[in-house]
N, C-alpha and C positions, 0 to 999 in steps of 0.2 A: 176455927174451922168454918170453912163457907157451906157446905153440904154433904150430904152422903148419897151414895145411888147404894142402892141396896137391892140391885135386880139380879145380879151375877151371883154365883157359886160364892163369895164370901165378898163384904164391904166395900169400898171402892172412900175412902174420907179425902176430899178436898181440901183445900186451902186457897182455893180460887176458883172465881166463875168465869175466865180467860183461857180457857182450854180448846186448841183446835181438835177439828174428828178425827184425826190422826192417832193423837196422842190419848187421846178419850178409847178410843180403838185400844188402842195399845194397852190402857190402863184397865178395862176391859179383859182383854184377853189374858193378861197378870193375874186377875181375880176370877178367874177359874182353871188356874193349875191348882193339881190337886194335893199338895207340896206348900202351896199359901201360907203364912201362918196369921191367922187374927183378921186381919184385910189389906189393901194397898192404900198407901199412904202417898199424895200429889201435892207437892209441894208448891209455892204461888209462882213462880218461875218453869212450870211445868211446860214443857213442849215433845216434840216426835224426833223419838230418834231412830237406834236400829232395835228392834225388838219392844226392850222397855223406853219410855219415856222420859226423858231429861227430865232432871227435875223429879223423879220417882223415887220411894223409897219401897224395898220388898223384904219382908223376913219370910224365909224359908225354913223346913225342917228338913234337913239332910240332905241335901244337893245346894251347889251352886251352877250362879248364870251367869258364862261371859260375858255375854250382851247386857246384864244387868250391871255390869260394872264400867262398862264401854270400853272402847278403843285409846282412850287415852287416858291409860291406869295412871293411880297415884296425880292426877290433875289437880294439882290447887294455888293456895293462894299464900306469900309471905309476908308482913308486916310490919313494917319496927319505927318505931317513935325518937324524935330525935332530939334535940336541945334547943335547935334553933324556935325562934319566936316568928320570924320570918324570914324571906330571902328577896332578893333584888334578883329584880327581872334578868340582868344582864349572867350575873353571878349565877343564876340558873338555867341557861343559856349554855355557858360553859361545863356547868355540871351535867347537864346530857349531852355535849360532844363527848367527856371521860366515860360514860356509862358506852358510847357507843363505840367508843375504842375496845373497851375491856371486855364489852360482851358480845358476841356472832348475833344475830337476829335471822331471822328466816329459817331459810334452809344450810345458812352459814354453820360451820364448824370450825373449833379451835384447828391452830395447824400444830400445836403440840401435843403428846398425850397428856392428859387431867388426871393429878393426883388425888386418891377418894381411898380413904382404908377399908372402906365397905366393898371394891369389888376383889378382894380375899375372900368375902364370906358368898361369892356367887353360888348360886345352886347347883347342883350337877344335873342340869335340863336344857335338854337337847335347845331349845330355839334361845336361851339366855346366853350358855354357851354360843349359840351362832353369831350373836349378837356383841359380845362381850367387848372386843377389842374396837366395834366401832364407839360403843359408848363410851372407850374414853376419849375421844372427838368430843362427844356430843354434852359431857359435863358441863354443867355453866352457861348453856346456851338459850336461848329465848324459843326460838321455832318459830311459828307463824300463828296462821286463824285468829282467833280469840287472846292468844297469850299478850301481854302486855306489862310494861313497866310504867311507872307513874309517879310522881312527887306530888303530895298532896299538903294541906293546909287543915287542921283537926277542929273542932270546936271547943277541945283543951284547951287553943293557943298556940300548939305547937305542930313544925311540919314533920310528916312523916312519910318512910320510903314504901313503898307498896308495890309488887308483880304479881304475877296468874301466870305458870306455865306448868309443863307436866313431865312425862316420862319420856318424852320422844321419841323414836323409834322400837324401843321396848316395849311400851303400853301395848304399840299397834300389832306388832309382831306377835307378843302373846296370846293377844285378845283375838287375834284372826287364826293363830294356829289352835288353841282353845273349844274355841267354839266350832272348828271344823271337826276336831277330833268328837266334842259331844254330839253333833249331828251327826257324826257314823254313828257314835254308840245308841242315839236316841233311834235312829234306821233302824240298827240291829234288834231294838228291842222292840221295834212296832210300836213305840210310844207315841200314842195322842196328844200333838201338840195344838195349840189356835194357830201358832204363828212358828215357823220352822228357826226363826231368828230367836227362839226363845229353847234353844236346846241347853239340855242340864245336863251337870255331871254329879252320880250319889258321893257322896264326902267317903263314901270306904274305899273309889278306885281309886287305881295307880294316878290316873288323869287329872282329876279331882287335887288328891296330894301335890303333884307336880304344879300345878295350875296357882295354887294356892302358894305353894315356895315362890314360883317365878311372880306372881302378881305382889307379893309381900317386897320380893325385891325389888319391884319396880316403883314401890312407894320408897321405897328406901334411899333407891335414886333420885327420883323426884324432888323427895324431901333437901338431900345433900346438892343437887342442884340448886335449885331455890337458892341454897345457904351461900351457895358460893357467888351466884348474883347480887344477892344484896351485901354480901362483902364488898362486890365489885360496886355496887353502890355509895356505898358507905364511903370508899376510896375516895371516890368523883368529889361527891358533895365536902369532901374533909379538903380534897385538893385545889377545890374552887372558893371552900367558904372559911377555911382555915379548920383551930381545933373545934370539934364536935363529936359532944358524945349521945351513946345511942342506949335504948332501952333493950328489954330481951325482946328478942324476933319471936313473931306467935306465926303458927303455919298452920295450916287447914287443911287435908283433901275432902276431894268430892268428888272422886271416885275411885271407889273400892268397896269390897264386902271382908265381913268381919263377924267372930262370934261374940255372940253379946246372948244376956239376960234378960227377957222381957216377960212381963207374966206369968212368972216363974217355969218358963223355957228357956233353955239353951235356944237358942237360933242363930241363922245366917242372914245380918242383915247386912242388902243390897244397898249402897247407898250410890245412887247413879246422876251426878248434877246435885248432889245435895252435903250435907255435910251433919257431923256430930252436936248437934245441944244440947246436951245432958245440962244437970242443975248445977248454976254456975260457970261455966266449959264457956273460955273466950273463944270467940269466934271472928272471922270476916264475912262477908256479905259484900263484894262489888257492885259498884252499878255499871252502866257500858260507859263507851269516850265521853268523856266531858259530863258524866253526872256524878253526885255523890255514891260515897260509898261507905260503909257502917261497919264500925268495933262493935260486937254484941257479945251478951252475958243470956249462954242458954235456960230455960225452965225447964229443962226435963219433962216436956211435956209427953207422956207413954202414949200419947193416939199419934203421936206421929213416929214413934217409937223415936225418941229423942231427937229428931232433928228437925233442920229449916232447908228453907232455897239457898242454894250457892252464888246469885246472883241475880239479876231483873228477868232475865230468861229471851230470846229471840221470840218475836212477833212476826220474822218475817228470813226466808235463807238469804244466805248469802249472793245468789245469784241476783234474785227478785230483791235485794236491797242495791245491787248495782244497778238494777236496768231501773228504778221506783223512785228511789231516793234522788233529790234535788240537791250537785256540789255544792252549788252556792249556799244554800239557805245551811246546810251542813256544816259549813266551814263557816259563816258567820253565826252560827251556834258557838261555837267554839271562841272563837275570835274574841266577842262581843266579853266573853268571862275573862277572857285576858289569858285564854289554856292557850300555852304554847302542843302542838300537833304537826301532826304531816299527814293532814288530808290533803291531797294534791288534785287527783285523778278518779275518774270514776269508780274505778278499781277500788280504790280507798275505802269504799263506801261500805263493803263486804260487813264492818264492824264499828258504823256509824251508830250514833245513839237512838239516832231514828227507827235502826233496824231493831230495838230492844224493846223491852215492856218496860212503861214508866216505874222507877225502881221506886218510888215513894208508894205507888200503889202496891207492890210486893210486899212491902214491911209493912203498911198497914195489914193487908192480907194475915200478917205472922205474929200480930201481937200476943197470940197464946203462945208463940213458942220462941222467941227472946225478947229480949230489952236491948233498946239502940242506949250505948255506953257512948258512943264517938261519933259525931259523924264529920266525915273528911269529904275534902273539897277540891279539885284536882287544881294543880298548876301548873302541870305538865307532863305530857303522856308519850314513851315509842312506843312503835310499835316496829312491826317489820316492813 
């Protein structure tokens, strides 16, 4: 841990001196609801989002916060290790035209409906139901922003398959009908908020219950998402490199709230940009395009109530990384390591490395709350 402010209604513990006023704000106003439990935990990837702070961890007593979960539920990241010792440029080449056959990226969707047994077990909530027959479009799909696939090169020796995407349409849908519903409720009750973007719903209402089914299944999707891409993966690299065999997939989210045991409380922790490192609990840790990215073994460290940063974290938006960022020197970033990309246009630049926090400075940031097991090295990355 880097610091603590200890000015607020309860703690405020760091894990980085790299925090814009935004988010400092933000983190702030988290630590004087009066619902807090213990203090707000800032992970070293910490940045402003809507409400709570990317990158933030919050436990509460008996309510949750849609905004503390964000907009894009069930967001993470899949992993799986493979046989190969290396690959040939050309052969890898190939194996991302198959990844981008088999997978939509963008705002693309399958044109058939996606088989998934889990949408049997859909909720009976009103916005998941609305939603239900598009996602099965939306199964298997990449999306855009941040989301990404990648073939990397491990410090085991061995190359391994790697993506980041999340709940797509679902996530957003709940999290915006969500949170609208608890700002009437937070209305209705005169509740004293800092920040309107931080309205809660108590764990005993209908809203709450509902909120909590639909956000559960939307990791659920997530998760079966994920899995069906790196099948789709797996396909490419077996069809361009011959037989290859593959280890178990580890997945992560990094964003969702969950009951858990802390201090011998029951609580609701927020985990918003961050992820689970209980003692032992493999992990990932990305970095942005074209940097490493880290297999980690959590400490259970209890000041950050178990977790780490979900990645190097933005230094800078997406806008102000297009108008800022220099193509050239971007793409000969890239280049110069031998990462095959598609930085083209300025446009590109939205989720250039330049735009991120130096990810080696993060992990140092985190060495009280895991151990780097892997670190990976990219060799090729789509995006949308």
């Amino acid at each position: 841990m880097n610091r603590v402010i200890s000015s607020e209604r309860r703690p405020i513990k760091l894990w980085t001196d790299d925090i814009d006023e935004g988010a400092l704000q933000q983190a702030r106003n988290l630590a004087n609801l009066p619902f807090t439990f213990k203090w707000v935990a800032i992970m070293a990837d910490c940045h402003q989002g809507y409400g709570m702070p990317i990158g933030g961890v919050l436990a509460t007593t008996d309510v949750i916060i849609p905004n503390a979960v964000g907009v894009d539920i069930g967001c993470g990241v899949c992993a799986v290790k493979t046989s190969l010792e290396s690959i040939e440029h050309n052969t890898l080449k190939n194996v991302m035209s198959g990844i981008r056959r088999r997978v939509p990226l963008g705002s693309n969707h399958h044109k058939k409906l996606q088989a998934w047994e889990g949408f049997k077990n859909a909720p009976d909530v009103d916005i998941v139901q609305q939603e239900l027959e598009r996602s099965r479009y939306q199964l298997g799909t990449l999306g855009s922003g941040n989301h990404f696939m990648e073939i990397q090169h491990g410090s085991d020796g061995y190359v391994w398959l790697m993506l980041h995407s999340g709940s797509r349409n679902f996530g957003l849908q709940i999290a915006n009908e969500y949170h609208k519903k608890a700002r009437k409720l937070c209305e209705m009750w005169n509740a004293s908020l800092p920040d309107r973007d931080l309205a809660f719903l108590p764990v005993e209402t209908r809203e709450a219950k509902d909120y909590l089914d639909a956000m559960n299944f939307a990791l659920d999707f997530a998760r079966a998402s994920r899995f069906t891409m790196i099948e789709a993966m797996k396909a490419s690299l077996q069809e361009a490199a011959g037989n290859v065999d593959f280890g178990e997939t580890i997945n992560v989210h990094h964003n969702y709230a969950v009951w858990e045991r802390h201090y011998d409380h029951e609580v609701i922790v927020h985990r918003k940009g961050a992820i689970s490192a209980k003692e032992g609990q493999i992990g990932i840790i990305p970095g942005s395009q074209g940097m490493k990215s880290y297999i980690v073994r959590g400490k259970g460290n209890p000041e950050s109530f178990m977790s780490c940063s979900h990645g190097a974290g933005r230094r800078m938006g997406r806008r102000q990384a297009m108008r800022e960022l220099n193509l050239e020197e971007e793409k000969k970033r890239l280049d110069d390591k031998g990462i095959i990309h598609a930085i083209r246009t300025q446009k590109d630049l939205d989720e250039a490395s330049g735009a991120y926090k130096d990810i080696d400075t993060v992990m140092e940031n985190q060495r009280d709350l895991v151990d780097i097991v892997i670190e990976l090295s990219p060799l090729a990355v789509i995006k949308d």
